[in-house]
N, C-alpha and C positions, 0 to 999 in steps of 0.2 A: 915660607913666610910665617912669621908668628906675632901675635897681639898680645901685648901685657900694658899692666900699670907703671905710666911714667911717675916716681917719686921725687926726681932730681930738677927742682926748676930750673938752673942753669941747663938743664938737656932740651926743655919743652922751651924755654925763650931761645934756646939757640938756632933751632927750626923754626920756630916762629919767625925771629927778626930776619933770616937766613931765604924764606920764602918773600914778604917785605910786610909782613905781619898784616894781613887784609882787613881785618876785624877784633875789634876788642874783645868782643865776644867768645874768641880764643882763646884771649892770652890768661895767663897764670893768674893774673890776678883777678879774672871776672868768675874764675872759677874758685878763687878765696873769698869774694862777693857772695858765690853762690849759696856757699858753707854757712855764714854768717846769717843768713835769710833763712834757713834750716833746710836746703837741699844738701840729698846726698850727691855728691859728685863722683865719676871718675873722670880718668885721665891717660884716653889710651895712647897708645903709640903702634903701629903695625912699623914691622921691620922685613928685609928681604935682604937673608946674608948679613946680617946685623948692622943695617945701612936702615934709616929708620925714612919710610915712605911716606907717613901719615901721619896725623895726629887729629883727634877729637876729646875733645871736652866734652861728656855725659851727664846732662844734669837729668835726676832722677826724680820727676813727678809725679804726687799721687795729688789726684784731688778729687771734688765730690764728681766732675764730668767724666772721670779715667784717667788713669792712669801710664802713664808712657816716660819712656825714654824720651831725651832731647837733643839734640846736636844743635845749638844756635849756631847759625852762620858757620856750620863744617859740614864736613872733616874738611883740613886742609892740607892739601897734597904737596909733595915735594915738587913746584913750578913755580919759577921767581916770576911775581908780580911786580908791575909799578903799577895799579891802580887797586881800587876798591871791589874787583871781582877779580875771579883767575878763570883761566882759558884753558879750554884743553887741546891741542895744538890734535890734529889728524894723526901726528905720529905719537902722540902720547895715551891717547884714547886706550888701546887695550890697554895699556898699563894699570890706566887709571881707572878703567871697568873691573881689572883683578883685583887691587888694592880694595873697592868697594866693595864686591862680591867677596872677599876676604872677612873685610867689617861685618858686611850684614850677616853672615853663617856662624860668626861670631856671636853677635848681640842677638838673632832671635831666640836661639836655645837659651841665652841668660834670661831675656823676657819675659819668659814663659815661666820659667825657673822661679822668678822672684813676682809674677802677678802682673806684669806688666801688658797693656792689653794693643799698642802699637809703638812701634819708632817713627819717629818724624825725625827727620834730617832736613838740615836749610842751609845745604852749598851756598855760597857766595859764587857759583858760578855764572857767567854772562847769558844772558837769557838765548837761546839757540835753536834753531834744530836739530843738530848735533850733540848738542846737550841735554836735550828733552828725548832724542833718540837714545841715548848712551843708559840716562835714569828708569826708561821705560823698559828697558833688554834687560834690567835686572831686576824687573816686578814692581819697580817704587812707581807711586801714583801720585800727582799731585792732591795736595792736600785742599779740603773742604773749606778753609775760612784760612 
């Protein structure tokens, strides 16, 4: 598996609409929003065999409370939705715990690298056991406020 920057918005709306696009908060263009407001963005994509599994949109925060990474309403996984969360089916779980543990070993070394003092991530996933199981076997904590 590897992680890079998606530049081709036809690639990043093709997964997007392809999953059934959960959140604007995703799509290409809230992250041309984001630029315009003076956050840096990125735009990653993880792939497996050059079949792309993920995608997240990175917005880059500093302010006077600290500074962090952002994932609004991501990453989002290669699992077709028809509603406003996505599911992680029992068969998809490791998949979707590798793809994560993928991202995160990715983004802390950059964090660290560029001053960044935590990542927050905010899945659209359905609120669960299984879910809150799956985020906690990989060290994520829910967040404070």
């Amino acid at each position: 598996m590897n992680i890079h920057n998606i530049t081709q918005k036809s690639e990043w709306d093709s997964f997007f609409e392809k999953i059934g696009s959960p959140s604007f908060h995703q799509s290409w263009e809230w992250g041309e929003f984001q630029k315009k407001i003076g956050y840096e963005i990125m735009r990653l994509g993880l792939y497996d065999n050059n079949k792309l599994e993920l995608i997240a949109l990175v917005v880059k925060i500093r302010s006077k409370r600290g500074s962090f990474l952002f994932i609004p309403h991501g990453p989002l996984f290669n699992i077709q939705t028809d509603r406003l969360s996505q599911w992680v089916s029992d068969y998809d779980a490791q998949h979707i715990k590798s793809n994560l543990c993928e991202l995160r070993n990715y983004l802390i070394p950059l964090a660290k690298q560029q001053g960044f003092w935590f990542i927050r991530m905010a899945p659209i996933l359905a609120r669960s056991h299984s879910h809150d199981t799956l985020c906690k076997s990989l060290g994520f904590r829910t967040a404070p406020t």
